[in-house]
matplotlib code that plots the C-alpha trace (Angstrom):
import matplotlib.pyplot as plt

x = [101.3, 102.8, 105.0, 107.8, 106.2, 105.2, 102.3, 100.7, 96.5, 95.8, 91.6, 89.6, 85.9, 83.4, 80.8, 83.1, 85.5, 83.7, 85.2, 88.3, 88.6, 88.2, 91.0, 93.1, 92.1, 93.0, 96.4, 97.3, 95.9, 98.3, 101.4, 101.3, 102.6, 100.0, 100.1, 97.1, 96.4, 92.8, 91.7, 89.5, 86.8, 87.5, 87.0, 83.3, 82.5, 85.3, 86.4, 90.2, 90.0, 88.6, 91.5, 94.0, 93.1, 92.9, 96.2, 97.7, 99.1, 98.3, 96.7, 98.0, 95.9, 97.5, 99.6, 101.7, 101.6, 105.1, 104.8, 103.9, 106.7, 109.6, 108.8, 107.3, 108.0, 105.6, 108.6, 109.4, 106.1, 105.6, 108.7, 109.0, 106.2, 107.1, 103.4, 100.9, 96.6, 94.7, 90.8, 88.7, 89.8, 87.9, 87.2, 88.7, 91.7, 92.4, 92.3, 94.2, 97.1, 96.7, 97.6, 100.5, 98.7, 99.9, 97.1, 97.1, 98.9, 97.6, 98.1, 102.0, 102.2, 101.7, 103.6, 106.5, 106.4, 108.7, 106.8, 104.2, 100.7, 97.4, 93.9, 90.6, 88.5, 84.7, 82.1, 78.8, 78.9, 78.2, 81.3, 83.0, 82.5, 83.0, 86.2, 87.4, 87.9, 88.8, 91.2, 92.8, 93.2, 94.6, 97.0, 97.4, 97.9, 100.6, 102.6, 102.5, 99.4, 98.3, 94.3, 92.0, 88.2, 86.0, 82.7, 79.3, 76.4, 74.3, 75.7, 75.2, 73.3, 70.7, 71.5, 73.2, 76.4, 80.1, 81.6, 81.6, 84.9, 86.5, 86.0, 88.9, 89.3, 90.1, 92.8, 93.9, 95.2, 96.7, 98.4, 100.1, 101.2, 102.5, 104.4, 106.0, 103.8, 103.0, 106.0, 106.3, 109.4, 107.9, 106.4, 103.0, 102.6, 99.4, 101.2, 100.2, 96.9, 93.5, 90.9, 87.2, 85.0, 81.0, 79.6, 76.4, 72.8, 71.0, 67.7, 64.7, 62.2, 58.1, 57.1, 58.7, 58.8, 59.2, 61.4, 63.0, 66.5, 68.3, 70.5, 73.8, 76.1, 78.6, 81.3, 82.9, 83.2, 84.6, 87.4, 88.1, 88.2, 90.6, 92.9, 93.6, 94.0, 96.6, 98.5, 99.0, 95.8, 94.4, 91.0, 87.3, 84.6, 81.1, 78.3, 75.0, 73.4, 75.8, 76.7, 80.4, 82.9, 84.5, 88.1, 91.3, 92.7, 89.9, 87.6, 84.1, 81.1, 77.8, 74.6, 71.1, 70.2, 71.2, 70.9, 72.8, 75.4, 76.0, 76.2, 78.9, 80.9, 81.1, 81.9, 84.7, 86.5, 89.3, 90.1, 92.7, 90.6, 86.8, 85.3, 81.7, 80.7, 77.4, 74.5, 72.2, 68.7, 67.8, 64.3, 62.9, 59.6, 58.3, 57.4, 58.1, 55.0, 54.7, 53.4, 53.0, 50.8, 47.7, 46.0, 42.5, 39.7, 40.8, 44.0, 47.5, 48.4, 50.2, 53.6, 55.0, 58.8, 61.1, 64.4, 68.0, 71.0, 73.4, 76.6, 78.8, 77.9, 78.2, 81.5, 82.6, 81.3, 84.8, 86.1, 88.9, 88.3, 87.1, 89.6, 92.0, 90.7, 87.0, 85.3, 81.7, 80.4, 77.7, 75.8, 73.7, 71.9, 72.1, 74.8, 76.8, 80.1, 77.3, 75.4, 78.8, 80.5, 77.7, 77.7, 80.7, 80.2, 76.8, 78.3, 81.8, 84.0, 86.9, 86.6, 84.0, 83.6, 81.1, 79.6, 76.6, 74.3, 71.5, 70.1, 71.9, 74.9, 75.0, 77.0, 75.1, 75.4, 78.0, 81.8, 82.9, 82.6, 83.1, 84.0, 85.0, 87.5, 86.5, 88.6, 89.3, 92.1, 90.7, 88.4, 90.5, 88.5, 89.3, 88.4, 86.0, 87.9, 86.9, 86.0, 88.7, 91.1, 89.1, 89.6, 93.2, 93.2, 91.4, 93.8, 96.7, 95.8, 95.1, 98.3, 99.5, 97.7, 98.2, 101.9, 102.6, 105.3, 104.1, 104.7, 104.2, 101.2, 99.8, 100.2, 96.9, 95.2, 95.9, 93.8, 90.6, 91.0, 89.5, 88.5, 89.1, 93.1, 94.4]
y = [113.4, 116.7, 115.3, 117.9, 120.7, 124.0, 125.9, 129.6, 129.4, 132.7, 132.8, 136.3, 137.2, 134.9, 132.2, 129.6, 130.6, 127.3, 125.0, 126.2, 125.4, 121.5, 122.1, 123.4, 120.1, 117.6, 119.6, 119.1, 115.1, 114.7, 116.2, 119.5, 122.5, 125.6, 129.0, 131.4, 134.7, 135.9, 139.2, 141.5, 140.6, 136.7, 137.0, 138.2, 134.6, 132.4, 133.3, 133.6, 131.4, 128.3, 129.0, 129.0, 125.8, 124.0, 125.1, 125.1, 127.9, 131.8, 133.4, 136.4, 139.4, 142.8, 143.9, 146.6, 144.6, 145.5, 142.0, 140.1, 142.0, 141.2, 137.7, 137.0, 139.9, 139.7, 138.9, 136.0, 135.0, 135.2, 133.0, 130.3, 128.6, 125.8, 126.7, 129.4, 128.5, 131.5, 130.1, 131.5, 134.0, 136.7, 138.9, 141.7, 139.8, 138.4, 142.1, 143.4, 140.2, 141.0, 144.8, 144.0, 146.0, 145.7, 147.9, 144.9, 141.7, 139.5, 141.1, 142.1, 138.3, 137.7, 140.1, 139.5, 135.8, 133.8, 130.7, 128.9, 130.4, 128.3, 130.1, 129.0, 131.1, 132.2, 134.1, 134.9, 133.8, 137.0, 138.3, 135.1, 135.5, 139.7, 140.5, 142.3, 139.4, 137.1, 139.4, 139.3, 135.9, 135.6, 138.1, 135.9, 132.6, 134.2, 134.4, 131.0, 131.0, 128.3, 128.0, 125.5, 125.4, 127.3, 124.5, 125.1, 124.2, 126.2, 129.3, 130.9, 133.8, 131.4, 131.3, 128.4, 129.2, 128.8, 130.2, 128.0, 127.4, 124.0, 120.9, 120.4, 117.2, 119.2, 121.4, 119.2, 117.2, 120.5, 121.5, 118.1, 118.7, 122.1, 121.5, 118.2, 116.1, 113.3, 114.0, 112.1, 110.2, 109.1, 105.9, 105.1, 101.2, 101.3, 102.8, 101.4, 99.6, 100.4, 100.8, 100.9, 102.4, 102.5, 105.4, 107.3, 105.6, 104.8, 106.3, 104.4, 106.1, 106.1, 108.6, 112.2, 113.4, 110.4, 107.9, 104.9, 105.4, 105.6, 108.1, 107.8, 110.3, 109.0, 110.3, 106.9, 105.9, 109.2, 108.5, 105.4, 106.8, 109.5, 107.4, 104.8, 107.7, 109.6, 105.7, 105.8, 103.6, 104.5, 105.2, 105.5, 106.3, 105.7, 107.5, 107.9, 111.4, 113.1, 116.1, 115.2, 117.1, 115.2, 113.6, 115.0, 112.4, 110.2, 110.1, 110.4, 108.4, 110.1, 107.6, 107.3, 103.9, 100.6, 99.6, 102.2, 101.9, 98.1, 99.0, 101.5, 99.0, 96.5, 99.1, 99.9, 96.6, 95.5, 96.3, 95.3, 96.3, 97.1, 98.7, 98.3, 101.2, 102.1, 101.8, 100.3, 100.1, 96.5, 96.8, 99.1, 99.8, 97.1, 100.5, 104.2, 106.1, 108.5, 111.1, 112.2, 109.4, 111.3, 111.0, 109.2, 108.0, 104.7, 105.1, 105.0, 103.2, 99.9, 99.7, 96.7, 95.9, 93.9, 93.1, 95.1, 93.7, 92.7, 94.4, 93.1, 89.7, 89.9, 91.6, 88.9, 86.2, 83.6, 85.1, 85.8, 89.8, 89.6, 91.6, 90.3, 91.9, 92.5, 94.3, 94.5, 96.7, 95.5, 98.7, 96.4, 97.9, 94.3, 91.5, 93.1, 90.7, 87.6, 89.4, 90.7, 87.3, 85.3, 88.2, 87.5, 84.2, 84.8, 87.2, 85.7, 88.7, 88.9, 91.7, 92.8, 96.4, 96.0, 99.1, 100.0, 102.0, 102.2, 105.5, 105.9, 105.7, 108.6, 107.0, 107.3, 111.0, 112.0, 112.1, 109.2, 105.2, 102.5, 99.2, 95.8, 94.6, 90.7, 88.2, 85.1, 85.3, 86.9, 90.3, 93.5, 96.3, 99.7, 102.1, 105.0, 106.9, 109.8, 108.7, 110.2, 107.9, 104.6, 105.3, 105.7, 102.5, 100.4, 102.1, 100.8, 97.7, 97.4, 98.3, 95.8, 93.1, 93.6, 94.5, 90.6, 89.1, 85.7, 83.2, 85.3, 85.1, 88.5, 90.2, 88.5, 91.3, 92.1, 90.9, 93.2, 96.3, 96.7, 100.2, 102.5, 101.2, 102.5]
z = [89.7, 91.3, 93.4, 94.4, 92.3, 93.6, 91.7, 92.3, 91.9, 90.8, 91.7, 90.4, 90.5, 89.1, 90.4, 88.8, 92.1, 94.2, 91.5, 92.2, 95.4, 94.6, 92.2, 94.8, 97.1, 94.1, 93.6, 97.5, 96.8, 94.1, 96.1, 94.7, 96.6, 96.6, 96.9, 96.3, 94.9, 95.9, 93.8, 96.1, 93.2, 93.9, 97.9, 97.1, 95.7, 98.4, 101.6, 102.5, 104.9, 103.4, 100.2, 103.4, 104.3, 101.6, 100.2, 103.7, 103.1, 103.8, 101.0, 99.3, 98.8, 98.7, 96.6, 99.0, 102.5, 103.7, 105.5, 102.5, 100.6, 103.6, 103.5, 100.2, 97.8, 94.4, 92.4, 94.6, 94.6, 91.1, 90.2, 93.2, 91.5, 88.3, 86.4, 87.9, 87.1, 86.7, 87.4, 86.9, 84.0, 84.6, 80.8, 83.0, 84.3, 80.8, 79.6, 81.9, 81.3, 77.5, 78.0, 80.9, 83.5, 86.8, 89.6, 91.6, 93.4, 90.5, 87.7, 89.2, 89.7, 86.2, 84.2, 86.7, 85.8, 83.6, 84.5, 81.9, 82.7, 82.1, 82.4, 82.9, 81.3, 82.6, 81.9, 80.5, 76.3, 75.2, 76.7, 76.1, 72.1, 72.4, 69.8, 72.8, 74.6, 71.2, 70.5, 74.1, 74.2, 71.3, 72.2, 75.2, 73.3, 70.8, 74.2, 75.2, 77.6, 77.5, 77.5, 79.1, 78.5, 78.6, 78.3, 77.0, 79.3, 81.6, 82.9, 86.1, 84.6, 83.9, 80.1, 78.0, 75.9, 75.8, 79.1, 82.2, 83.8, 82.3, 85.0, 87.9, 86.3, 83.0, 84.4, 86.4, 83.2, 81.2, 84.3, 84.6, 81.1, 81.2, 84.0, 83.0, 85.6, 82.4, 80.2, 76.7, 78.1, 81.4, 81.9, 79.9, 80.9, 77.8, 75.1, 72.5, 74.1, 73.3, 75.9, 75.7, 78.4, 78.4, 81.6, 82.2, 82.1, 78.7, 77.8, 76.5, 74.9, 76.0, 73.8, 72.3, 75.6, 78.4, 78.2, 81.0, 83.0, 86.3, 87.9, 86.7, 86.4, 84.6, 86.7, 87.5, 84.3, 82.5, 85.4, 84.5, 80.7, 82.1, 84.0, 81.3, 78.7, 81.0, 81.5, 77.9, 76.3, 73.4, 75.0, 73.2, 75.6, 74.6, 77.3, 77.6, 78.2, 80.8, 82.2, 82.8, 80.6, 78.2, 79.4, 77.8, 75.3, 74.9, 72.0, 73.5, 71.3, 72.7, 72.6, 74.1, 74.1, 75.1, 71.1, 70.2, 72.9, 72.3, 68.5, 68.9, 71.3, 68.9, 65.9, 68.4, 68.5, 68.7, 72.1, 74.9, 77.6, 78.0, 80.9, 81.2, 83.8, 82.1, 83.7, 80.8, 81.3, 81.7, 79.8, 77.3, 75.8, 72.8, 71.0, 71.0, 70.5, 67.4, 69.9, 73.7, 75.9, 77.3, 80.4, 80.1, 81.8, 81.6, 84.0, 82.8, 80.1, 79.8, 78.9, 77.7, 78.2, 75.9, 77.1, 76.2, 74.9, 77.3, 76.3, 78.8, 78.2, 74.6, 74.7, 77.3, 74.4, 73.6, 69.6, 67.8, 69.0, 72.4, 74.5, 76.4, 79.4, 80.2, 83.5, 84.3, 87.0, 89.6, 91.3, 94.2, 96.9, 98.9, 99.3, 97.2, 96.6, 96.8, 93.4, 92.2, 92.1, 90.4, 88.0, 87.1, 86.6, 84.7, 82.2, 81.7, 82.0, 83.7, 86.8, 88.3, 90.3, 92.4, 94.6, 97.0, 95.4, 98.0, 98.5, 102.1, 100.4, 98.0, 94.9, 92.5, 91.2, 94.5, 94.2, 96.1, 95.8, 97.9, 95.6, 95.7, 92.7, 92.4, 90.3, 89.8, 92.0, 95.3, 96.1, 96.1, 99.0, 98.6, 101.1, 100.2, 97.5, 95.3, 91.5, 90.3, 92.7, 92.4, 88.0, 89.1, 91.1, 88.4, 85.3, 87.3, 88.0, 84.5, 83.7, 85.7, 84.3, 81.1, 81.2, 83.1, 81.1, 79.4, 81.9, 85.0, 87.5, 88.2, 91.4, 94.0, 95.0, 98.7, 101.7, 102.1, 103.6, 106.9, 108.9, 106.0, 105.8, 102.2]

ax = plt.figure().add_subplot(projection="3d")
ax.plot(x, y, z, "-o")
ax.set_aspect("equal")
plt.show()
C-alpha cells in the first residue's frame, strides 16, 4: 500500500501514544518509510527507543541538536516526507499548529511543511468539545488538514465521551488516501461489486440483564469488511455487539441477535459476495424473561434452548439472489479441516475459513489467526498472519475469483504451506 513512500509520524503527549506505535509497525508492514518526531511530552507515555525500532530509524527529538541540524536540518526533515501523521493530536499541539507556533522540533516541522498533514486527535471529551479546541480545528481544517477520528468509547480518564485516538486501522486508510496509496485511477478489481460481511458474536437474551454469547471480537470480520471496501466492493457490514471501530467505506448494520442479524442479511441482498465471519450463537433461550431471574431455594433455574437460524446456510440456499460467491467460517478447537470440510458440505457455501480457536491459541479476541481457506478445488494454508493481513488475503482472493473471465478456471490454490513459509 506504501510502497516507495516516505512519511514523518509526528507522536505528542497522550495515553493514546501506545497505539501509535502499532501504527508505525503496520506503516513499515505495508512498505512505508518512517521517520519520527517524539515531543518531550510524547516520551513520558513511549520510550525512544522502542519508536527507533519500530521505525528503524533514529527518532528526532530536539529541536537545536547541531547534529540533527548537519545531517537532517528541520526543514529537510519537514519536507522529505510525501504526508506527515500527527497521533496523537494533543489539544495543546493542535493549538499551537492552529496559531503557527514554532517553540519546538514539532511544531517547526509543521509550519515548515508544504506536505498534506493528517491528525489524530485525543483527549478527554470535555476538552475535545471546548470552542477553544472547535475553533482550532476548524482553523486547522480551512487549511487543508486533514482530520481523522477522534472515536467515542471509554477514555483513559475513566469517563466515556468523544476523544480516543481513531483505531491504526482507521488512519491507516486516510493516510493511504492522502498520500495517493489507493488513488481513484488505480486498480479496484470490485468496483462495482457488492459485498456482504457478518463479524462479532450475537447476543441472546436470558433476562434484562443476562443473556448467551461467546468471545468474539469481531476483529476478523471488520478486516475482511475493510479489505473488500478498500478493493473497490460496495461493502455492508452487519456486527454484533463489538468494540471494533467501524471500517472506512463500509456501511456498518449494528444488531444483537442471531434473528435480527439473519433478518438484516437477507434485507441486504442482492450480493456478489457474502462473508459469514460472525460468530452466531447456536441456541437461544425459548423465552426472554420480563424481569431479572432470582436466586431461590430451589437451585438455578432451568433454561430451555430453542435453536437459531442458520444464516450461512440459508444464504447458501440455490435462488435467483443467492450470491455468486458464499464463505462460511469454521472456529474448531479440534480436527479442524476434518469439521471445516463437512461444514462446507453441510451448509452448501462455497469457501470455508476455517481457524483454531482453542484457548491455547489466543484467536479469539487477540490480533492474529492461523486459517485454512478450503474449496472445492484444494485447501489454501496461510501461515499465522495478523487480521488485518488474513482480510487482505481473503479480499484478494476474492477479487480473483470473481474477476475470472467466463470460460476460465480459477487459479488452484497453492500446496499448503509448511513451517510458517508465506
Amino acid at each position: 500500500m506504501f510502497a516507495g513512500k516516505r512519511l514523518l509520524v509526528i507522536i505528542a503527549g497522550g495515553i493514546a501514544a501506545y497505539k501509535t506505535l502499532d501504527l508505525i509497525r503496520r506503516l513499515r508492514d505495508e512498505g512505508a518509510a518512517v521517520r519520527c518526531i517524539l515531543t518531550h511530552a510524547g516520551a513520558a507515555f513511549v520510550t525512544p527507543l522502542s519508536v527507533a525500532a519500530l521505525s528503524g530509524d533514529k527518532v528526532y527529538q530536539n529541536l537545536f541538536s547541531l547534529t540533527d541540524e548537519s545531517e537532517m536540518g528541520h526543514i529537510r526533515l519537514a519536507r522529505d516526507a510525501e504526508l506527515v501523521i500527527v497521533a496523537p493530536a494533543t489539544a495543546d499541539l493542535l493549538a499551537r499548529m492552529a496559531h503557527g507556533l514554532a517553540d519546538d522540533l514539532a511544531s517547526t516541522a509543521l509550519l515548515a511543511t508544504d506536505r498534506p498533514i493528517l491528525v489524530a486527535p485525543a483527549m478527554n471529551s470535555v476538552m475535545w468539545e471546548h470552542p477553544a479546541t472547535r475553533d482550532n480545528l476548524a482553523c486547522l481544517r480551512r487549511r487543508g488538514v486533514a482530520v481523522v477520528g477522534p472515536n467515542t468509547g471509554a477514555l483513559a480518564c475513566g469517563e466515556t465521551g468523544a476523544g480516543r485516538m481513531a483505531e491504526p486501522g482507521q488512519i491507516l486508510a486516510a493516510a493511504a488516501e492522502l498520500c495517493g496509496a489507493r488513488t481513484p485511477l488505480a486498480p479496484l478489481p470490485l468496483r462495482g461489486r457488492r459485498a456482504l460481511v457478518t463479524s462479532g458474536p450475537t447476543r441472546e437474551p436470558i433476562d434484562p440483564v443476562r443473556y448467551l454469547t461467546n468471545r468474539s471480537s469481531g476483529r476478523q470480520g471488520h478486516a475482511i469488511a475493510a479489505a473488500l471496501a478498500a478493493l473497490g466492493a460496495e461493502t455492508t457490514l452487519i456486527s454484533g455487539p463489538t468494540t471494533e471501530p467501524d471500517p472506512p467505506g463500509v456501511r456498518v448494520i449494528a444488531i444483537e441477535t442471531a434473528l435480527q442479524m439473519l433478518e438484516a442479511a437477507l434485507a441486504a441482498l442482492p450480493a456478489d459476495v457474502v462473508v459469514c465471519a460472525a460468530a452466531v450463537a447456536d441456541w437461544r433461550p425459548t423465552t426472554m424473561r420480563d424481569s431479572k431471574l432470582k436466586k431461590t431455594a430451589d437451585g438455578p433455574p432451568m433454561l430451555a434452548l430453542v435453536e437459531n437460524p442458520d444464516i450461512l446456510a440459508t444464504l447458501s440456499q440455490p435462488g435467483p439472489e443467492r450470491p455468486a460467491l458464499v464463505i462460511g467460517f469454521a472456529a474448531e478447537t479440534d480436527h479442524v479441516l476434518d469439521h471445516a470440510r463437512a461444514k462446507r458440505q453441510r451448509k452448501g457455501c462455497d469457501w470455508i475459513v476455517a481457524n483454531d480457536v482453542s484457548a491455547a491459541t489466543g484467536t479469539f479476541g487477540g490480533a492474529d489467526n492461523t486459517v485454512h481457506l478450503i474449496r472445492a478445488d484444494g485447501t489454501l494454508s496461510w501461515p499465522t498472519l495478523s487480521k488485518e493481513e488474513v482480510g487482505r488475503r481473503l479480499g484478494q482472493a476474492i477479487a480473483d475469483h470473481l474477476t475470472t473471465a467466463p470460460g476460465e478456471s480459477p487459479q488452484r490454490p497453492s500446496p499448503p504451506l509448511r513451517n510458517g513459509q508465506a
